[in-house]
N, C-alpha and C positions, 0 to 999 in steps of 0.2 A: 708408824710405818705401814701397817696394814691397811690404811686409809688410802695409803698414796695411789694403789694398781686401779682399784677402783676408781678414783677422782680422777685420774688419768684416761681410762676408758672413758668414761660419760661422757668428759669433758672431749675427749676427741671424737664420740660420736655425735653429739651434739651439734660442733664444728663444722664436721662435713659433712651435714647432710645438704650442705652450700652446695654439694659440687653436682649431684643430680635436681638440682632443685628448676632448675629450665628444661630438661629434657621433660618430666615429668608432667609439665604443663603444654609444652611443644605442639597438641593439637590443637586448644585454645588458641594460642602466638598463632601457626599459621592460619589457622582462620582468619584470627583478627587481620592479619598482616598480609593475608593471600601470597603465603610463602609454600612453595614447594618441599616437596616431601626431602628432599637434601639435603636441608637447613636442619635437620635432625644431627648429619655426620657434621656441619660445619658449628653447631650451638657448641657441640661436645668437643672439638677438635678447641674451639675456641679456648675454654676452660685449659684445654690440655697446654694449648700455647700460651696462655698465661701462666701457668703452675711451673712450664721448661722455664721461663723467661724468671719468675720468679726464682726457682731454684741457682740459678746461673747466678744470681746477684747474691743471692744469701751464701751460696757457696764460695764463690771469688772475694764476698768480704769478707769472707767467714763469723757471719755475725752470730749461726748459734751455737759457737764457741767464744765467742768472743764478748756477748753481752750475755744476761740476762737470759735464759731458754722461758724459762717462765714469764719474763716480761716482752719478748719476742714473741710465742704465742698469745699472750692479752691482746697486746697492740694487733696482732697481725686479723684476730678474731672479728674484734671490732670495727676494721678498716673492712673486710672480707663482706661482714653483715649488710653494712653499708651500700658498698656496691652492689649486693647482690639485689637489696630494697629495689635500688634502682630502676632494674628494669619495669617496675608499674607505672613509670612515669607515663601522663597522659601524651598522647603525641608523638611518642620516640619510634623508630626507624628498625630497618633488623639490621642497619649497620650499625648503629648506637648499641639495640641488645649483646652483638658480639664482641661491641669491646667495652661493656660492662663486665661480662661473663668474662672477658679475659683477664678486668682487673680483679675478679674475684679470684680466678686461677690464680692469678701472680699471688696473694695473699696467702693461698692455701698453702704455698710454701714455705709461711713462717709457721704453720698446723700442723700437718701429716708428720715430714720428717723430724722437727721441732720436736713433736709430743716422742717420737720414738728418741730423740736425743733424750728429754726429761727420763723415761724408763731407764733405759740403759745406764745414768745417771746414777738410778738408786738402785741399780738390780746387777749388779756384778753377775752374781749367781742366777742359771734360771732365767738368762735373759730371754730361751726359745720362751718359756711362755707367758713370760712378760712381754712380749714383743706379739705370742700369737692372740694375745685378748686384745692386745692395742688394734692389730691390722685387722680383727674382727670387728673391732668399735668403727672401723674407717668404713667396711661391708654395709654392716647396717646403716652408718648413715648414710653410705651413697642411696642404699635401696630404700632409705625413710620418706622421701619427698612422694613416691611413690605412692607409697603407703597412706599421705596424707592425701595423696587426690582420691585416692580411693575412695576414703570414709568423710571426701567433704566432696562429692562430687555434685551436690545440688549446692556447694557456697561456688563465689567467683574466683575464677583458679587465681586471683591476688593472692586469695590467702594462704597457700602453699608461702608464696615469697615470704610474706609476712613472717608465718610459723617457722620457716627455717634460719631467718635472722635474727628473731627473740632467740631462740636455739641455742645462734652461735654466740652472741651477748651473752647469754650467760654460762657458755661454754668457756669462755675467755675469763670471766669472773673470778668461775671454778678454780681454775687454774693460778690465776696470782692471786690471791686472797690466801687457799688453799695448799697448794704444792708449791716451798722453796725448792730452789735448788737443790739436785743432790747429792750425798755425802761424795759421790764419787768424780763431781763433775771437777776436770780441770782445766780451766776456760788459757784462752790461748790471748796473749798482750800485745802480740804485733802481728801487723799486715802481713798476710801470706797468703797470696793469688795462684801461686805452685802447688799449695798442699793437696788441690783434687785431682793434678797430674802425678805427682811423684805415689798416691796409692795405689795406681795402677801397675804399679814397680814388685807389690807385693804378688807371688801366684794366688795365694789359698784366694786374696781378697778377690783377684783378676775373675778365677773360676765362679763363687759366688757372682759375681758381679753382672760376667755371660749370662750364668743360669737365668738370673733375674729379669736380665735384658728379654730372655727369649718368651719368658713367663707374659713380661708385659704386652710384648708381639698380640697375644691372644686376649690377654683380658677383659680391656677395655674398647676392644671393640665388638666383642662377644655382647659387652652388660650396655653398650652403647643401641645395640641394633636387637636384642629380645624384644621389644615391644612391637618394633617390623615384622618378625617371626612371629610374631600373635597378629598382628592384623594382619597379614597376608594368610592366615591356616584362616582366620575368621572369614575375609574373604572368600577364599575360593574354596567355604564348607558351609556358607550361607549362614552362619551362627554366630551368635550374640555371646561374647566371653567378657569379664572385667579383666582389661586388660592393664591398668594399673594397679590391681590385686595380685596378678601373678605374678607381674615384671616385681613386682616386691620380694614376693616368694622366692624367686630363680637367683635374686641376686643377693636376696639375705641369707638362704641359705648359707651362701659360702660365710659367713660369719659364723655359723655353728664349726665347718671346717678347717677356723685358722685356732677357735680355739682349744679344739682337738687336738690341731695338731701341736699347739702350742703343750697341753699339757703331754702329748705324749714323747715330744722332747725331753722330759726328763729321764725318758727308759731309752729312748733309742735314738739315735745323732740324727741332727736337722737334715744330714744330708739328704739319709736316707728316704725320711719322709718329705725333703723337697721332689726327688727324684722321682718315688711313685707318686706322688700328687700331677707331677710335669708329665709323667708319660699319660697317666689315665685321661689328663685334660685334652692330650693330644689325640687319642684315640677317638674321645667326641669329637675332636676338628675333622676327621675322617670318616667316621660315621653319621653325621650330620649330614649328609641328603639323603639318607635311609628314612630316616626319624623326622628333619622337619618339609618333606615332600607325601609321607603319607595323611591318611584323612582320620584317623585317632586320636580325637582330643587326648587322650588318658596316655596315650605311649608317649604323646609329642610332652607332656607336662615332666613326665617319667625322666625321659632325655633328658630334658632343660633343666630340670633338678640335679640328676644325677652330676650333668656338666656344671651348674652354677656350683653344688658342693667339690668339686676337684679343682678348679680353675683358681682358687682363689688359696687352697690348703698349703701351697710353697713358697706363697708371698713373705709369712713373716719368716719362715724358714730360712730365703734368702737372706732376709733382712737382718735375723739372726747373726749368719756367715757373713755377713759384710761388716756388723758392728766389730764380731770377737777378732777380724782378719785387720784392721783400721788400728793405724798411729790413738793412741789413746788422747790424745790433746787435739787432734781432728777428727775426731768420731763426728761428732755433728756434718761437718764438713763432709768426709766420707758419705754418711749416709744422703745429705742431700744433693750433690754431684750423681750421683746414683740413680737416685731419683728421677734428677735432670735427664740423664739420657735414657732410660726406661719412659717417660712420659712423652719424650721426641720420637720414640721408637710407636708408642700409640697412635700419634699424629697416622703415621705412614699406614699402618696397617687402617685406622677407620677410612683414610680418605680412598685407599684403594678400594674398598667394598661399599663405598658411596660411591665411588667411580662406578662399579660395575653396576650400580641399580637397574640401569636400564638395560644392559647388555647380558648380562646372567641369571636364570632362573634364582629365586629367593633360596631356594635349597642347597646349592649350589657354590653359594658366596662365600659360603666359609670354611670352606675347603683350604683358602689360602690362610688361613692362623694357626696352621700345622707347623707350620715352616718355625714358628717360633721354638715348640716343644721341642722340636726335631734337632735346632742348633742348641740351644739351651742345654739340653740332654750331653748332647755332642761337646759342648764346652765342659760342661762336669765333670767328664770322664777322658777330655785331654789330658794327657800326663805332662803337656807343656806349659800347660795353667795351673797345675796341682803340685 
């Protein structure tokens, strides 16, 4: 049993490190492709509209309750690698890359929420911090791809794709070989297309659920657009940074923060540390053109640290309250519906601050992923949700 937490981590960071694994190369891509600098918010939005599309189908079939979680993550891993190969095809188009990238999103959804199903699965108890290592193992590997261009920046950025497919291969391995089923899982035997409407019936789940929503408002388009926030300070400061060493940094960090937080759910209610994790991240969304409009390397790194570690600390918190608030025979389901509309709600926030590139100072732009803390917050502490 003590095997399990761990082989679940790996295995989910391993996983995703699919889902950054095209931004991280994106200067390359546009070069080769003589693609514009917006195909950065459209590579990423891509991924996201495949993960909604994918969640939509795994939830409406309810398949990871209803098969296998363990062999739903294999398969989905494997399929996931696949596509993601893909884009090194010689020849291909940047409409081809986007709806590779989307079939990879759609796969990622039998991944992220799948592996949070298998936890939940065996961890009745303590599921905050089973759940805050899981969304830490998701952190790192979004910020892995990164990390590898960093330290292969004289190989040809293929090899990012490459590295993160073997990755996921045998991240998938891990998984069914490794982790059966849970003592606690109760898989569900008939079609039920209703069950991700009727949990919105419940408040406690409702509330968590807002919170969540409001969480994701900011995050991914925060860990989408950090690398813009370094060439743009590079820019207009004349100076040479590695800027796929930091965008690592900024957004790994938040994986030391979920598993923080995860352990310190055993002393004190998830709520609480969703709550200050949501406000402090909101606070960067407003103080963010203070910090990234001046000409201090060392304060601007300060910031984007401090913001990467808050941003991501109520993730599993949420995810927490949405599992213990969730019909026990749709917990899967629960969680990945969930997911669905927090990942539709990324959509909106990246493409508005790709909208504004051209029209809003860089400093400026993320002003608007306040709005997310701001309701999110607002939702927790409705007494008509709670």
């Amino acid at each position: 049993m003590r095997r399990i937490l761990p082989l679940i981590v790996l295995s989910q960071f391993l996983c995703t490190s699919l889902w950054f694994a095209g931004n991280a190369v994106i200067p390359e891509l546009a070069s080769a492709l003589d693609l514009p600098l917006a195909f950065l918010g459209n590579l990423t939005s891509a991924v996201q509209f495949g993960f909604i599309a994918g969640t939509l189908v795994f939830a409406i079939l309810t398949i990871a309750d209803k098969f296998s979680p363990s062999k739903v993550f294999f398969f989905s891993s494997i399929i996931a690698g696949i596509l993601n190969l893909a884009i090194v095809l010689d020849g291909i188009s940047s409409f081809q890359i986007l709806l590779f990238r989307f079939g990879t999103g759609f796969f990622l959804a039998g991944i992220y929420p799948v592996g949070m199903k298998i936890a939940s699965d065996y961890f009745d108890k303590g599921l905050g911090k089973s759940l805050g290592f899981l969304v830490g193992a998701l952190v790192l590997g979004t910020a892995f791809p990164h990390l590898v261009r960093s330290l292969t920046d004289q190989l040809p950025w293929e090899f990012v794709i490459y590295a993160t497919s073997i990755l996921a291969f045998f991240g998938g391995l891990l998984i069914v070989f490794l982790v059966p089923d849970g003592p606690f899982r109760k898989g569900s035997q008939e079609f039920n297309p209703s069950a991700f409407i009727k949990v919105f019936q419940i408040k406690k789940f409702r509330a968590a659920a807002f919170g969540y929503f409001g969480h994701m408002w900011e995050l991914y388009a925060f860990w989408a657009f950090i690398p813009l926030i370094l060439i743009n300070f590079q820019s207009n400061n004349e100076i040479q940074i590695n800027v796929s060493f930091w965008s690592f940094l900024i957004i790994a960090i938040g994986g030391i923060s979920c598993a923080l937080g995860g352990l310190l759910s055993q002393i004190t209610p998830p709520k609480k540390i969703a709550v200050f994790a949501l406000a402090t991240s909101g606070i960067c969304c407003l103080l963010s053109p203070i910090f990234i409009g001046q000409s201090s390397f060392v304060l601007l790194i300060s910031f984007l640290l401090t913001w990467g570690f808050a941003v991501t600390a109520d993730s599993p918190m949420f995810s927490t309250l949405v599992a213990q608030n969730a019909p026990v025979t749709s917990k899967g389901t629960s969680l990945t519906i969930v997911n669905s509309i927090g990942f539709t709600i990324t959509i909106v926030s990246i493409q508005l601050i790709n909208i504004s590139l051209n029209h809003i100072p860089v400093a400026y732009m993320f002003l608007i992923l306040a709005i997310g803390p701001i309701l999110g917050l607002v939702s927790i502490f409705d007494k008509n949700r709670t």
